[in-house]
mmCIF file of the N, C-alpha and C atoms, coordinates in Angstrom:
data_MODEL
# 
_entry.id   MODEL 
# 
loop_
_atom_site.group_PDB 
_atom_site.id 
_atom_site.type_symbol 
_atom_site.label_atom_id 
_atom_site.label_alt_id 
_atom_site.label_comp_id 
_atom_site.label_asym_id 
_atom_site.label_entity_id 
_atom_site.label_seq_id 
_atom_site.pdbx_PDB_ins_code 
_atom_site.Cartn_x 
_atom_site.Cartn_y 
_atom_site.Cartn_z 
_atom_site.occupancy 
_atom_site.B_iso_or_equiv 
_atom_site.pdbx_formal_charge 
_atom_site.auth_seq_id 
_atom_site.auth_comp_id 
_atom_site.auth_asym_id 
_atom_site.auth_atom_id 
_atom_site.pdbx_PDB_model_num 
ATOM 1   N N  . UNK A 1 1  ? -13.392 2.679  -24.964 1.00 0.00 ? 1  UNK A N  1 
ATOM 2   C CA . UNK A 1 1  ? -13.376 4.126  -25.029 1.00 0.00 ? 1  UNK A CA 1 
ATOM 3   C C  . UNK A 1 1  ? -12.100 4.677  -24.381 1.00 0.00 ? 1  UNK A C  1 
ATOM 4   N N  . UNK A 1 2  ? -11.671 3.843  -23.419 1.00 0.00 ? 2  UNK A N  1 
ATOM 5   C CA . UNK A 1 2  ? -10.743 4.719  -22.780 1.00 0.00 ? 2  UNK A CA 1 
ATOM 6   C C  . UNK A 1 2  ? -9.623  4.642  -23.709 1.00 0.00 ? 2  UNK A C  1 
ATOM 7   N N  . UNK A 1 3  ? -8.807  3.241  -24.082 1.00 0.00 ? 3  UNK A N  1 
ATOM 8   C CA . UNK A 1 3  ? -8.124  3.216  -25.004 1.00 0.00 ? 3  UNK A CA 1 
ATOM 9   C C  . UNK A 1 3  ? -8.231  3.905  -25.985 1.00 0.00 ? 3  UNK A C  1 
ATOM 10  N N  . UNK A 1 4  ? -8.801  4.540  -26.615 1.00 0.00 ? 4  UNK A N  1 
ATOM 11  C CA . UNK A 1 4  ? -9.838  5.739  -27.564 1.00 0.00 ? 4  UNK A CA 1 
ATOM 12  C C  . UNK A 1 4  ? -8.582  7.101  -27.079 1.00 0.00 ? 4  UNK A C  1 
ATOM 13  N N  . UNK A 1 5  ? -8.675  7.136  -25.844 1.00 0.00 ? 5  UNK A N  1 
ATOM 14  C CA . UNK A 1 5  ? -8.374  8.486  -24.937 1.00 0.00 ? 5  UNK A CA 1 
ATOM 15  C C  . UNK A 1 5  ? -7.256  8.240  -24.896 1.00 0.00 ? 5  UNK A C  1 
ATOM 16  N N  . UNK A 1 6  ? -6.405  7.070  -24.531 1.00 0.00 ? 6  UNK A N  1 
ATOM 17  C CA . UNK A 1 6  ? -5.025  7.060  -23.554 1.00 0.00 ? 6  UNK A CA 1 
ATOM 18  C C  . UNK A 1 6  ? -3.726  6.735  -24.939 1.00 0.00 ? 6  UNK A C  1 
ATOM 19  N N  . UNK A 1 7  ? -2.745  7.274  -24.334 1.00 0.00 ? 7  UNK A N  1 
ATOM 20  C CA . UNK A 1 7  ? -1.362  7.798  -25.210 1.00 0.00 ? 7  UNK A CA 1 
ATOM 21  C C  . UNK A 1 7  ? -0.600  6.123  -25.212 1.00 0.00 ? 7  UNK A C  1 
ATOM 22  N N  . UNK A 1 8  ? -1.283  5.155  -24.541 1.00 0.00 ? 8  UNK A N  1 
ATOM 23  C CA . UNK A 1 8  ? -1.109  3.652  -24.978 1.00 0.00 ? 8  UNK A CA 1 
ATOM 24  C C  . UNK A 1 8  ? -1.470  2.972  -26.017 1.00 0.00 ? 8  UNK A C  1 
ATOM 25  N N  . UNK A 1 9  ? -2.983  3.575  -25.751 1.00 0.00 ? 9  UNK A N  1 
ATOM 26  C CA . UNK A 1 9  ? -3.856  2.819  -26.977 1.00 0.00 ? 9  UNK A CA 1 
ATOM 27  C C  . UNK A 1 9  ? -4.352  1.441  -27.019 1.00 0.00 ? 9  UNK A C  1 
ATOM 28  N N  . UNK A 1 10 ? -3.913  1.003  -27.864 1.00 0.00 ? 10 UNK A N  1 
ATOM 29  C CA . UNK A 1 10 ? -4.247  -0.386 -28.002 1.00 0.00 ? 10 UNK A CA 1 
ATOM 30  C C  . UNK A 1 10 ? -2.974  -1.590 -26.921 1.00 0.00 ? 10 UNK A C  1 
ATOM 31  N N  . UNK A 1 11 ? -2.058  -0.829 -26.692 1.00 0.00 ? 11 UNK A N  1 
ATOM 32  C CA . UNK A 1 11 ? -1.357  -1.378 -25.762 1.00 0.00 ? 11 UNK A CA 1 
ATOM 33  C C  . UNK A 1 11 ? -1.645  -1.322 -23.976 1.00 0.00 ? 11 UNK A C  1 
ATOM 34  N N  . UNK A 1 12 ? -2.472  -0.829 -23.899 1.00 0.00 ? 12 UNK A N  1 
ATOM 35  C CA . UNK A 1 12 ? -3.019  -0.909 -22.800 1.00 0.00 ? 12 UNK A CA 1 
ATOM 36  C C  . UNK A 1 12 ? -3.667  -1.594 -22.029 1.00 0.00 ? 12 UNK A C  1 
ATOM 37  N N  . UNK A 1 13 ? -3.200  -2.118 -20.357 1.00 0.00 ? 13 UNK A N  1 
ATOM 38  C CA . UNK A 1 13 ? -3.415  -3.475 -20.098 1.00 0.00 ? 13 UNK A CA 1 
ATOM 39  C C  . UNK A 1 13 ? -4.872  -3.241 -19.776 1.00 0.00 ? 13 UNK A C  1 
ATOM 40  N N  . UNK A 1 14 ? -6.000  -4.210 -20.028 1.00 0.00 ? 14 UNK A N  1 
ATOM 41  C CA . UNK A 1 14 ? -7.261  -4.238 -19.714 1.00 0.00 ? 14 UNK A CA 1 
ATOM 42  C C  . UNK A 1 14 ? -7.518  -4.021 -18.381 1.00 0.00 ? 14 UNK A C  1 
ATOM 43  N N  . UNK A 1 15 ? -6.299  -5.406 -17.472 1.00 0.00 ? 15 UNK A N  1 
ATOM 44  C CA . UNK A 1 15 ? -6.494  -6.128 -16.693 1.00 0.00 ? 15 UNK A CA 1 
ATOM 45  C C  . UNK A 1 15 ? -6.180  -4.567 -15.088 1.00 0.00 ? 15 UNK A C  1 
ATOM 46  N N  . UNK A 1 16 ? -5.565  -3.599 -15.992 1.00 0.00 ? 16 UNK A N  1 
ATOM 47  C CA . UNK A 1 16 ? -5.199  -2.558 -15.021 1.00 0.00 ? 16 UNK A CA 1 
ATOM 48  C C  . UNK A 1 16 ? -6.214  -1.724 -14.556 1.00 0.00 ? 16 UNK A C  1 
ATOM 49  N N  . UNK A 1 17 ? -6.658  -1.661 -16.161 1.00 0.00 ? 17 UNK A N  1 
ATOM 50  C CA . UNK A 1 17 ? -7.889  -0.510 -15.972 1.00 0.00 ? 17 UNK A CA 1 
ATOM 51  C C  . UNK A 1 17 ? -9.366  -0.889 -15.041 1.00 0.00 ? 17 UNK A C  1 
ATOM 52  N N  . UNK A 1 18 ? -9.454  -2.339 -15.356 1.00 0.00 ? 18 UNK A N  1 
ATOM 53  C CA . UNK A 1 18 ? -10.574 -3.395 -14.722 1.00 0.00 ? 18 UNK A CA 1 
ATOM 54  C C  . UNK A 1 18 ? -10.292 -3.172 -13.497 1.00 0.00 ? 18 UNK A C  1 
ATOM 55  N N  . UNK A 1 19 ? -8.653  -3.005 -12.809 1.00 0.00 ? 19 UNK A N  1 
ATOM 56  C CA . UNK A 1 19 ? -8.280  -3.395 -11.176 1.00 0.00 ? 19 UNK A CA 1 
ATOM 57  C C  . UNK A 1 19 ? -8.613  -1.495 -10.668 1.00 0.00 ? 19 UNK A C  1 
ATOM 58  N N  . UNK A 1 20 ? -7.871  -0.753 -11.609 1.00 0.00 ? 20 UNK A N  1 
ATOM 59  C CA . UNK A 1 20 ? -8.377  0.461  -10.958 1.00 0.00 ? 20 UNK A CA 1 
ATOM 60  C C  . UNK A 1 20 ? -10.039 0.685  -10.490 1.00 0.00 ? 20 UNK A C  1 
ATOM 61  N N  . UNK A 1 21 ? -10.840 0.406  -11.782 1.00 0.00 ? 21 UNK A N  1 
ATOM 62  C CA . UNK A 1 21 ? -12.168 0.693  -11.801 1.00 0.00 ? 21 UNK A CA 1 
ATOM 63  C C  . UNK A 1 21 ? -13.128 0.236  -10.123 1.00 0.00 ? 21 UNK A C  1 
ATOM 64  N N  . UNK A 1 22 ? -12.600 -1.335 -10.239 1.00 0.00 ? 22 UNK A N  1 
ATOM 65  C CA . UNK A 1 22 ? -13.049 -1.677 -9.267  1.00 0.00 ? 22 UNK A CA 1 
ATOM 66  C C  . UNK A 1 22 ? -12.477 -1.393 -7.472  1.00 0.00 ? 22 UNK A C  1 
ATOM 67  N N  . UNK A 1 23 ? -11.924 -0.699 -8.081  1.00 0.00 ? 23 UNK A N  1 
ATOM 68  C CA . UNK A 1 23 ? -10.809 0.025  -6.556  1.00 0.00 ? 23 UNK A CA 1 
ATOM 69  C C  . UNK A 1 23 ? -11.282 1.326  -6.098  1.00 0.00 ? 23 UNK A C  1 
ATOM 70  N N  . UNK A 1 24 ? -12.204 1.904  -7.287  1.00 0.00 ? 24 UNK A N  1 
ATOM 71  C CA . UNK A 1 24 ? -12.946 3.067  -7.194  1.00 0.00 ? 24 UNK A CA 1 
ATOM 72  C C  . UNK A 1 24 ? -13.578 3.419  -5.886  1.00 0.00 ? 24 UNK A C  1 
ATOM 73  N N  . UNK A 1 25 ? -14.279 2.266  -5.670  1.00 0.00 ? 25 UNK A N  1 
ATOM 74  C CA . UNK A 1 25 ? -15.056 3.069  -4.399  1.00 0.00 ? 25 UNK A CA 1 
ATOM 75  C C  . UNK A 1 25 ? -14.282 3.150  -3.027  1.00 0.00 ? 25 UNK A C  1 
ATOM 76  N N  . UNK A 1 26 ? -13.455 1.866  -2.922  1.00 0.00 ? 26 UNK A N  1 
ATOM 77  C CA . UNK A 1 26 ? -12.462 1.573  -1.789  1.00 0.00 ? 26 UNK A CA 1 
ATOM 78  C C  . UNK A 1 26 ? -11.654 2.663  -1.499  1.00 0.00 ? 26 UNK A C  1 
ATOM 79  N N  . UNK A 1 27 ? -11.328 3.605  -2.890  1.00 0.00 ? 27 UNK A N  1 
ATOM 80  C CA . UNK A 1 27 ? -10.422 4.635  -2.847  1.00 0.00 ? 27 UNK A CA 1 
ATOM 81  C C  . UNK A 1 27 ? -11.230 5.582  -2.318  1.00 0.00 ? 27 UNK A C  1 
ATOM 82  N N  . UNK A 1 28 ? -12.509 5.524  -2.854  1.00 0.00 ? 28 UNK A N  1 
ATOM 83  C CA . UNK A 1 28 ? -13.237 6.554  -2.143  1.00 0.00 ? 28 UNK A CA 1 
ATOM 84  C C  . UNK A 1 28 ? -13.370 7.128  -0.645  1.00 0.00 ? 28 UNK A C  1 
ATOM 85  N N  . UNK A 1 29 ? -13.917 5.726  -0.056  1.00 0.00 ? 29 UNK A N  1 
ATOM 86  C CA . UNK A 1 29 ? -13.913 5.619  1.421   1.00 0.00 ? 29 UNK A CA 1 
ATOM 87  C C  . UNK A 1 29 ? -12.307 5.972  2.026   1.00 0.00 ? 29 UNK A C  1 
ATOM 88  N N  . UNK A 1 30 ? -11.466 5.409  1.355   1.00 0.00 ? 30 UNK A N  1 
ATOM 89  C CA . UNK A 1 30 ? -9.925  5.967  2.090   1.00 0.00 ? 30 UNK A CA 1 
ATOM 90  C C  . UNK A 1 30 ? -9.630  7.131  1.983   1.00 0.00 ? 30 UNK A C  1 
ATOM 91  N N  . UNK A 1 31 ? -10.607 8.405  1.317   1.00 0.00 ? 31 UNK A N  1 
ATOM 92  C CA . UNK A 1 31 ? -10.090 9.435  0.929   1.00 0.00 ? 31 UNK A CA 1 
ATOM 93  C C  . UNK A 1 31 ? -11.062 10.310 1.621   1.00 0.00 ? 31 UNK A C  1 
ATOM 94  N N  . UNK A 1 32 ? -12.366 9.502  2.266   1.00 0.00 ? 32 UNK A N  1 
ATOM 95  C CA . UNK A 1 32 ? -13.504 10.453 2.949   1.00 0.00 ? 32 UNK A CA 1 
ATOM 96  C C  . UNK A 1 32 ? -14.415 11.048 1.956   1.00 0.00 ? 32 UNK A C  1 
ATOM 97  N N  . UNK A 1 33 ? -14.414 10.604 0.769   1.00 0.00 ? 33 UNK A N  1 
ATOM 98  C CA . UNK A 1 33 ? -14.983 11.052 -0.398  1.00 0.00 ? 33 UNK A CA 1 
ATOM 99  C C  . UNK A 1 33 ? -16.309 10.935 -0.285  1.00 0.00 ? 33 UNK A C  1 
ATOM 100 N N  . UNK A 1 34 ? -17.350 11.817 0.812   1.00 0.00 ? 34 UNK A N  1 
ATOM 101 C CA . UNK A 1 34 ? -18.948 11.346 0.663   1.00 0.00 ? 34 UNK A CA 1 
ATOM 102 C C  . UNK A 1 34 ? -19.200 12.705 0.302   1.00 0.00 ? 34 UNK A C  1 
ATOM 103 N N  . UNK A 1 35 ? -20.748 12.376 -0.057  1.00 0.00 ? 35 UNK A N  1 
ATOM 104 C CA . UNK A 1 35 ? -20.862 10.870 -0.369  1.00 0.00 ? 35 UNK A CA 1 
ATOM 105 C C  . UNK A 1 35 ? -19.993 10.268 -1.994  1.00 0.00 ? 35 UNK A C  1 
ATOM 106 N N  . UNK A 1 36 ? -20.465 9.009  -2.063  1.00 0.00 ? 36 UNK A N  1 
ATOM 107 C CA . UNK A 1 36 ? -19.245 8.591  -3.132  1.00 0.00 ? 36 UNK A CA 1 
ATOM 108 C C  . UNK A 1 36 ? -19.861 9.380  -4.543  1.00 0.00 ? 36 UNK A C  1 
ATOM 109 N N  . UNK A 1 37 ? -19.198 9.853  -5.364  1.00 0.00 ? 37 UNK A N  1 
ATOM 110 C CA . UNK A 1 37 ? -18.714 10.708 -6.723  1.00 0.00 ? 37 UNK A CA 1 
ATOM 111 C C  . UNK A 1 37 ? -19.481 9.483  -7.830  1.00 0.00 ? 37 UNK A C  1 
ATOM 112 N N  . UNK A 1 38 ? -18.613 8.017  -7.931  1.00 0.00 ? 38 UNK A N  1 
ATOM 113 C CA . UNK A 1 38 ? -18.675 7.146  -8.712  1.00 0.00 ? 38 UNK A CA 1 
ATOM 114 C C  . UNK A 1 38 ? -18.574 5.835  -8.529  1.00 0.00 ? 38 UNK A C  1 
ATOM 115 N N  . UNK A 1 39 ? -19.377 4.705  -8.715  1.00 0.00 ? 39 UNK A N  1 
ATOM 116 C CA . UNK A 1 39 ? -19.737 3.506  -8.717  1.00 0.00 ? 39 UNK A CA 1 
ATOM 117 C C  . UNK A 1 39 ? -19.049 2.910  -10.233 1.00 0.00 ? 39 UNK A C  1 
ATOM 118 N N  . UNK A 1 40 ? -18.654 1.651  -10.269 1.00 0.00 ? 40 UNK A N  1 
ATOM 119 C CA . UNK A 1 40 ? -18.268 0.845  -11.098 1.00 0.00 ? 40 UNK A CA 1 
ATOM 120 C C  . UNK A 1 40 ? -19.147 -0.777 -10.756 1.00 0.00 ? 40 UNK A C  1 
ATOM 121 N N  . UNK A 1 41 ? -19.651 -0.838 -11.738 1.00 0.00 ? 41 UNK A N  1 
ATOM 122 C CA . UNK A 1 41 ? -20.461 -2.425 -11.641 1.00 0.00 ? 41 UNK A CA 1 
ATOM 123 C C  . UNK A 1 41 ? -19.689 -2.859 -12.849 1.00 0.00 ? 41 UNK A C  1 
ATOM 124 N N  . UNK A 1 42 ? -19.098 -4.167 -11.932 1.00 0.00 ? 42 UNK A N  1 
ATOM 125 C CA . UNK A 1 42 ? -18.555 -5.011 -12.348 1.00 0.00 ? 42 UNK A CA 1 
ATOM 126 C C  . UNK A 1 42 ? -19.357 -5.970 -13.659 1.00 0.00 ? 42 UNK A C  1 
ATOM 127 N N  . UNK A 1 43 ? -20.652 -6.414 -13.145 1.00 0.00 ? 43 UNK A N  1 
ATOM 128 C CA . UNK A 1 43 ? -21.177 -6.946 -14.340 1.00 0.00 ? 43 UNK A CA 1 
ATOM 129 C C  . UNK A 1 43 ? -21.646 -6.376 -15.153 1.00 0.00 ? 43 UNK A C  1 
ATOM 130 N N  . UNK A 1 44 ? -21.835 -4.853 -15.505 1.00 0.00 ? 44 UNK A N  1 
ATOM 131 C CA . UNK A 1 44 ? -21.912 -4.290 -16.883 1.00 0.00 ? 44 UNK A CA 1 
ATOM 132 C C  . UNK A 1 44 ? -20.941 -3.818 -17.661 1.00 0.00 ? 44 UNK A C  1 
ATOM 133 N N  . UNK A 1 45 ? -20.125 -3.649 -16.549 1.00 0.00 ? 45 UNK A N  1 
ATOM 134 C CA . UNK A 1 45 ? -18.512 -2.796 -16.755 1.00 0.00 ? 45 UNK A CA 1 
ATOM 135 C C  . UNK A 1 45 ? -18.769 -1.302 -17.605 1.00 0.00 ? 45 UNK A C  1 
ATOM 136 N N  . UNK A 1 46 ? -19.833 -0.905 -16.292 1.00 0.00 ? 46 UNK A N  1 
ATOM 137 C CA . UNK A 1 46 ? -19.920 0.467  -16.720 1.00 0.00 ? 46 UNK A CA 1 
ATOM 138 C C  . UNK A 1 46 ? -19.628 1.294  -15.357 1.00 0.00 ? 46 UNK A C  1 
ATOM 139 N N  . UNK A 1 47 ? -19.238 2.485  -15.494 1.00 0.00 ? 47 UNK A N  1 
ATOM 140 C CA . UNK A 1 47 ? -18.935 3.825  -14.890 1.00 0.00 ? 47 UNK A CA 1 
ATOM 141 C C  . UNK A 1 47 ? -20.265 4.473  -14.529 1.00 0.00 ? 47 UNK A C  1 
ATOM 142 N N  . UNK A 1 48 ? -20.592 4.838  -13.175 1.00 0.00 ? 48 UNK A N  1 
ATOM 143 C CA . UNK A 1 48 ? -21.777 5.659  -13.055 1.00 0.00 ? 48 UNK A CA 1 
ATOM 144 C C  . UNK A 1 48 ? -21.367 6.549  -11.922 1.00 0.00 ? 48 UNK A C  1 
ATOM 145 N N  . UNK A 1 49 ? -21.698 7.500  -12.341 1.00 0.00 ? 49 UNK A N  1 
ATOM 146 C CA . UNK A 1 49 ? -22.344 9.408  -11.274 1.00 0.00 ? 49 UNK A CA 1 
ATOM 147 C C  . UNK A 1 49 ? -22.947 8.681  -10.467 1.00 0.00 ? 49 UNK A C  1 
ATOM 148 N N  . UNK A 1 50 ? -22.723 8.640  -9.419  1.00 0.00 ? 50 UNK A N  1 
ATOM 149 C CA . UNK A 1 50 ? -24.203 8.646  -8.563  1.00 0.00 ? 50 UNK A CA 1 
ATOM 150 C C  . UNK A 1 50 ? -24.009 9.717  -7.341  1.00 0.00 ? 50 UNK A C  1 
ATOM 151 N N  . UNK A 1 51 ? -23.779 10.226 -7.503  1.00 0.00 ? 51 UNK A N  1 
ATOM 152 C CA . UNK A 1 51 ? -24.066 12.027 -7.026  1.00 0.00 ? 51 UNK A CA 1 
ATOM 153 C C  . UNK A 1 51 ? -24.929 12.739 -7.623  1.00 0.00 ? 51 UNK A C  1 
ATOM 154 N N  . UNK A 1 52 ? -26.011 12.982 -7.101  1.00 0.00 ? 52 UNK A N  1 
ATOM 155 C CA . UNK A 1 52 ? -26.878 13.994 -8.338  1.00 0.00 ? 52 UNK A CA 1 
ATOM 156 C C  . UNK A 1 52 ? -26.270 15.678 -8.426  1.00 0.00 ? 52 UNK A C  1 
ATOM 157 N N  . UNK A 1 53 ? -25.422 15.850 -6.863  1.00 0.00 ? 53 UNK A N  1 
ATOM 158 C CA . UNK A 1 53 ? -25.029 17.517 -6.818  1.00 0.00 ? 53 UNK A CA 1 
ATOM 159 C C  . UNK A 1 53 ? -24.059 17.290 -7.742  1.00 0.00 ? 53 UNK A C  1 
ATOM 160 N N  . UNK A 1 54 ? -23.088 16.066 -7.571  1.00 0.00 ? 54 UNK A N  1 
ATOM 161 C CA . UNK A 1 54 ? -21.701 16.578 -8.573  1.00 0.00 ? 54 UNK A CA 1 
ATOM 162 C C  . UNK A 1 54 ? -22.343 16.139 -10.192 1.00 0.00 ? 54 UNK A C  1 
ATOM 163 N N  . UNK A 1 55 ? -23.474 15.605 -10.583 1.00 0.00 ? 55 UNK A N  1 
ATOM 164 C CA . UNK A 1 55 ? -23.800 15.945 -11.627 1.00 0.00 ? 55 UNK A CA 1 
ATOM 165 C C  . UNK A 1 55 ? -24.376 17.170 -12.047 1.00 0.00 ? 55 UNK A C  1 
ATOM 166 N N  . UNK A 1 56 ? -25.151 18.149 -11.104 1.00 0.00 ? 56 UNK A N  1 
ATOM 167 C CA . UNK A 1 56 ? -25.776 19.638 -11.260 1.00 0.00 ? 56 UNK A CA 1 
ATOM 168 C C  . UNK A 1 56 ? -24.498 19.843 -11.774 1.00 0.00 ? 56 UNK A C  1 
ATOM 169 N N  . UNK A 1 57 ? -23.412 19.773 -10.667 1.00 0.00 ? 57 UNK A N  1 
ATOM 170 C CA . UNK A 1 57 ? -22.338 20.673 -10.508 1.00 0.00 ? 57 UNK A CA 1 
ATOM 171 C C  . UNK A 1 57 ? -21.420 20.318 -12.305 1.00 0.00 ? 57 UNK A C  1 
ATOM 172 N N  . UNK A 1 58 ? -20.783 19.146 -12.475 1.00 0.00 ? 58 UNK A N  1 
ATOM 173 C CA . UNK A 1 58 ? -20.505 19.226 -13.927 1.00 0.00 ? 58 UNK A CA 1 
ATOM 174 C C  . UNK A 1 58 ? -21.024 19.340 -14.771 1.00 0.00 ? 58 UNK A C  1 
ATOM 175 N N  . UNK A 1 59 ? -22.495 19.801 -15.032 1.00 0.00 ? 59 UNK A N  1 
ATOM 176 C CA . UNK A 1 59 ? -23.451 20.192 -15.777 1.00 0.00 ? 59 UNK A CA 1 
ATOM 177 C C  . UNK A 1 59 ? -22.777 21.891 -16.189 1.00 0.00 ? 59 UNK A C  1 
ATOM 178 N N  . UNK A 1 60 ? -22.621 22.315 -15.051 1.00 0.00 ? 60 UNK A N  1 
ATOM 179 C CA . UNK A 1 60 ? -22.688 24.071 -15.292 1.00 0.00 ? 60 UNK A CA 1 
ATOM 180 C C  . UNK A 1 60 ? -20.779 24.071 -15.894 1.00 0.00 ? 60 UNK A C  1 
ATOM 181 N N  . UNK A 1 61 ? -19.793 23.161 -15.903 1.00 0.00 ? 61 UNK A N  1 
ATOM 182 C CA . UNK A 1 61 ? -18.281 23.174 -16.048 1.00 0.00 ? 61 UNK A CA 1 
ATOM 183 C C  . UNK A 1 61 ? -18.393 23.211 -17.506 1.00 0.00 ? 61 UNK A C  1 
ATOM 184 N N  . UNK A 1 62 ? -17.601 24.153 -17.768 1.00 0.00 ? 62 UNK A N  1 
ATOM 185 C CA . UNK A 1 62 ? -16.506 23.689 -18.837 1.00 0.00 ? 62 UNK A CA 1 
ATOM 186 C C  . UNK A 1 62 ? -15.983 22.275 -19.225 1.00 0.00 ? 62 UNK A C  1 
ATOM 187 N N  . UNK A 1 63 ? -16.396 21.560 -19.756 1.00 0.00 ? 63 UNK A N  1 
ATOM 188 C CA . UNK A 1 63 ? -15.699 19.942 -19.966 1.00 0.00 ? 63 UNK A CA 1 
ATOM 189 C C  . UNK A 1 63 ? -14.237 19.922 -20.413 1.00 0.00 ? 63 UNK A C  1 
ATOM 190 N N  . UNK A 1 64 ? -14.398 20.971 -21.601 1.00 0.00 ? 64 UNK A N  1 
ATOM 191 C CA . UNK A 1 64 ? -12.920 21.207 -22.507 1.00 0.00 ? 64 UNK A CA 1 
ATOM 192 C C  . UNK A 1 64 ? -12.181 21.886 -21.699 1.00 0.00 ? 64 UNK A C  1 
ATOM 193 N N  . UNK A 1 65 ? -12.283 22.592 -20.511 1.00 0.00 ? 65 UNK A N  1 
ATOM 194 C CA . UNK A 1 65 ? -11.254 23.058 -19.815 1.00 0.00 ? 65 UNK A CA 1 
ATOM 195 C C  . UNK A 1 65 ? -10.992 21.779 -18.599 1.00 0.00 ? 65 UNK A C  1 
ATOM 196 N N  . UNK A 1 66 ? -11.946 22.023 -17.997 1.00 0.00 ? 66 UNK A N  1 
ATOM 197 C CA . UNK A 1 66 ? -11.828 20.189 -16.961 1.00 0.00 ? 66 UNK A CA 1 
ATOM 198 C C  . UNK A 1 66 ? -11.165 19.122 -17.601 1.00 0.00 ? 66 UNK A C  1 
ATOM 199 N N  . UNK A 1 67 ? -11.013 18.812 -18.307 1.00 0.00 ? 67 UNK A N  1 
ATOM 200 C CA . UNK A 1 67 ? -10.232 17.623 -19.286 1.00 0.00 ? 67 UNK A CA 1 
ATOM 201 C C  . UNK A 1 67 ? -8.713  18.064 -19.771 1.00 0.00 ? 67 UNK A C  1 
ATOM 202 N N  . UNK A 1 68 ? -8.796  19.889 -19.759 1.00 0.00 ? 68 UNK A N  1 
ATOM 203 C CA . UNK A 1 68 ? -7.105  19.875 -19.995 1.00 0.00 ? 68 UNK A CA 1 
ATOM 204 C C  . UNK A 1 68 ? -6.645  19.958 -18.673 1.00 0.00 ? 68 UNK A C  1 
ATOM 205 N N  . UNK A 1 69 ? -7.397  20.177 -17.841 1.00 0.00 ? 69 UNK A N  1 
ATOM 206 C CA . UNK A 1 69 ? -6.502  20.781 -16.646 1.00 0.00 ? 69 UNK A CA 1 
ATOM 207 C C  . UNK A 1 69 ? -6.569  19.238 -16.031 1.00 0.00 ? 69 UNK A C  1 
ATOM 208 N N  . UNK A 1 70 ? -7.595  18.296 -16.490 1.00 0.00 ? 70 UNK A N  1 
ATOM 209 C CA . UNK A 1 70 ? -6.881  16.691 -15.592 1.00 0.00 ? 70 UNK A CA 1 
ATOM 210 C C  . UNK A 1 70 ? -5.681  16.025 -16.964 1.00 0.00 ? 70 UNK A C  1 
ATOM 211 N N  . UNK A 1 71 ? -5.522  17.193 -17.760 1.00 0.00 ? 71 UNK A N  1 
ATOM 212 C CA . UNK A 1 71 ? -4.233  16.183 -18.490 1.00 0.00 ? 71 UNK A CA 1 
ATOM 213 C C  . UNK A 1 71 ? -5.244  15.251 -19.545 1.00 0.00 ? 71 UNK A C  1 
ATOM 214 N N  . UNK A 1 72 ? -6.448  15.259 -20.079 1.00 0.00 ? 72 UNK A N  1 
ATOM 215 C CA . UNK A 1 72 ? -7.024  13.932 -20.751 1.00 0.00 ? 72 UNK A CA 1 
ATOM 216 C C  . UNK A 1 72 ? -7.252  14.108 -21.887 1.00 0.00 ? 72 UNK A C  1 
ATOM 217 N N  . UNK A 1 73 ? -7.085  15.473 -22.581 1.00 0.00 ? 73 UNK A N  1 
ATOM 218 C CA . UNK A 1 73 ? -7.062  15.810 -23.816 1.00 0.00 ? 73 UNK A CA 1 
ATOM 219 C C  . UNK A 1 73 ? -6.272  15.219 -25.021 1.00 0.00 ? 73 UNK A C  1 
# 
């Protein structure tokens, strides 16, 4: 999916996106980010919310504006 999204595409290293993902939470804690926003499990290699407020909270957002203003459109 992400390759789907990114201005690489199909040239895009797996092995980067795999190292960010799993850097997720580490980044978290270095940033004071509680509680944590997002979890990455390695053995499904899926992305999860686990915030239930910041899910209320992007529930009530604009997506199509949140997505231009992070540039992902």
């Amino acid at each position: 999916m992400i390759k789907e999204k990114h201005a690489a595409g199909e040239r895009l290293n797996e092995g980067n996106i795999t190292q960010a993902l799993q850097s997720s939470a580490s980044l978290q804690v270095t940033k004071n980010v509680r509680p944590r926003v997002i979890d990455y499990d390695q053995t499904t290699r899926v992305l999860n919310v686990v915030d239930r407020s910041f899910i209320i909270w992007l529930s009530m957002q604009d997506r199509v504006e949140l997505a231009q203003e992070l540039g992902i459109t």
